[in-house]
matplotlib code that plots the C-alpha trace (Angstrom):
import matplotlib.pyplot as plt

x = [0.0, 1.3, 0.9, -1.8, -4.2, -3.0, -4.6, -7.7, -7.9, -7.8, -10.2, -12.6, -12.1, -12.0, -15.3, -17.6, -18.1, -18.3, -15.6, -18.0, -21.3, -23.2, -26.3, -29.4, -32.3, -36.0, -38.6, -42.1, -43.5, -47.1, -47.9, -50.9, -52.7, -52.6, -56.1, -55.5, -53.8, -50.3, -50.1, -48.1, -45.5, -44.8, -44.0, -41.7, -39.8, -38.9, -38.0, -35.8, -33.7, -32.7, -28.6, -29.0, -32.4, -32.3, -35.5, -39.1, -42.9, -45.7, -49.1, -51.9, -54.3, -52.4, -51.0, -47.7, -43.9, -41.8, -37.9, -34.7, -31.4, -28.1, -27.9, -24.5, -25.9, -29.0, -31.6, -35.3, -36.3, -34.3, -36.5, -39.7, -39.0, -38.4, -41.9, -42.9, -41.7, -43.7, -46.8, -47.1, -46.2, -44.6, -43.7, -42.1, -45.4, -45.6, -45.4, -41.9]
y = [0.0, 3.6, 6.3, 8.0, 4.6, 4.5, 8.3, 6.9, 4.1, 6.0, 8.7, 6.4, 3.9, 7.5, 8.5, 5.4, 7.1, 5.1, 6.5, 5.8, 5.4, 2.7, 3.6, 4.9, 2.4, 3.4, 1.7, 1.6, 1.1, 0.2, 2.4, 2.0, 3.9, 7.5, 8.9, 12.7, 15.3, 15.3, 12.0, 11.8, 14.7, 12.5, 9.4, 11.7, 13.2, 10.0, 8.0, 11.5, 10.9, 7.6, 7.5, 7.2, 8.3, 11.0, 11.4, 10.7, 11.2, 10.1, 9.6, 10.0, 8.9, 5.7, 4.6, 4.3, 5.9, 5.8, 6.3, 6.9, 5.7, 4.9, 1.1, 1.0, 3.6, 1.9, -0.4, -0.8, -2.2, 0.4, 2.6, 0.8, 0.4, 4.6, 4.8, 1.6, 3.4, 6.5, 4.7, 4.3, 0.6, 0.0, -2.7, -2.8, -3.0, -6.6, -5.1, -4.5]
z = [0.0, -0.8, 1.4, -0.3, 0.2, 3.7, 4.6, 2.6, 4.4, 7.5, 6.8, 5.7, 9.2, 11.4, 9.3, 8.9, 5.6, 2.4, -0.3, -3.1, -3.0, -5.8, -7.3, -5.3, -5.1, -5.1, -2.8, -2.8, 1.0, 1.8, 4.9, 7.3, 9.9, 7.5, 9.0, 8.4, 6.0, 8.2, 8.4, 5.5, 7.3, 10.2, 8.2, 5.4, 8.3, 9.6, 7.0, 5.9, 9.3, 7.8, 6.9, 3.4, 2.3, -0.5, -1.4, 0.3, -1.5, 0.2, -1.1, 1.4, -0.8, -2.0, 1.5, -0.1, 0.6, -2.9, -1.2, -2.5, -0.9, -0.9, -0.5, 1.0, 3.8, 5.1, 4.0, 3.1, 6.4, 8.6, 6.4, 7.5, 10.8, 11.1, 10.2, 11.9, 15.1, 14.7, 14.5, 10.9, 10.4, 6.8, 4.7, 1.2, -1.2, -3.0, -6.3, -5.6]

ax = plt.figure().add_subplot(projection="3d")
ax.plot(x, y, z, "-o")
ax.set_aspect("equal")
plt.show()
C-alpha cells in the first residue's frame, strides 16, 4: 500500500463514511394507519432521518412511501421500521 491509500484508508475507518457510493435504489412502501392530512408529514420526516435516504414522496391517498437511498448507507427495512416506530407501520409494497 502507498501512502496516499493509507490516509484513505484512514479517513474512511476515522469517518464510517463510504468513499463511493453505488447507485441509489428506489422503494415503494405500503404504509398504514394515515387517517388525516399530516399523516403523511410524520411518516416523510422520519423516514428523511434515515442515513442514506435521499428522497421521500408520500401519497396519502395511495397509502404508499416511494424512497430513494443509498444502499450502501441503510436499508429498506431500517426505512420501514423509522416509520414503523412513529406509528405508521410500513412494509415494502408486494409489487416491488
Amino acid at each position: 500500500m502507498n501512502r496516499l491509500s493509507i490516509t484513505v484508508l484512514a479517513l474512511f475507518l476515522a469517518t464510517g463514511t463510504p468513499l463511493a457510493s453505488g447507485p441509489d435504489a428506489t422503494v415503494t412502501f405500503e404504509v398504514e394507519k394515515m387517517t388525516c392530512a399530516t399523516c403523511p408529514i410524520t411518516v416523510r420526516k422520519a423516514m428523511q432521518r434515515v442515513d442514506g435516504v435521499k428522497d421521500v414522496r408520500v401519497s396519502y391517498d395511495e397509502k404508499t412511501a416511494s424512497v430513494t437511498f443509498d444502499p450502501t448507507v441503510t436499508t429498506a427495512t431500517e426505512i420501514g421500521q423509522a416509520s414503523t416506530d412513529v406509528g405508521f407501520p410500513a412494509v415494502v409494497s408486494e409489487t416491488e
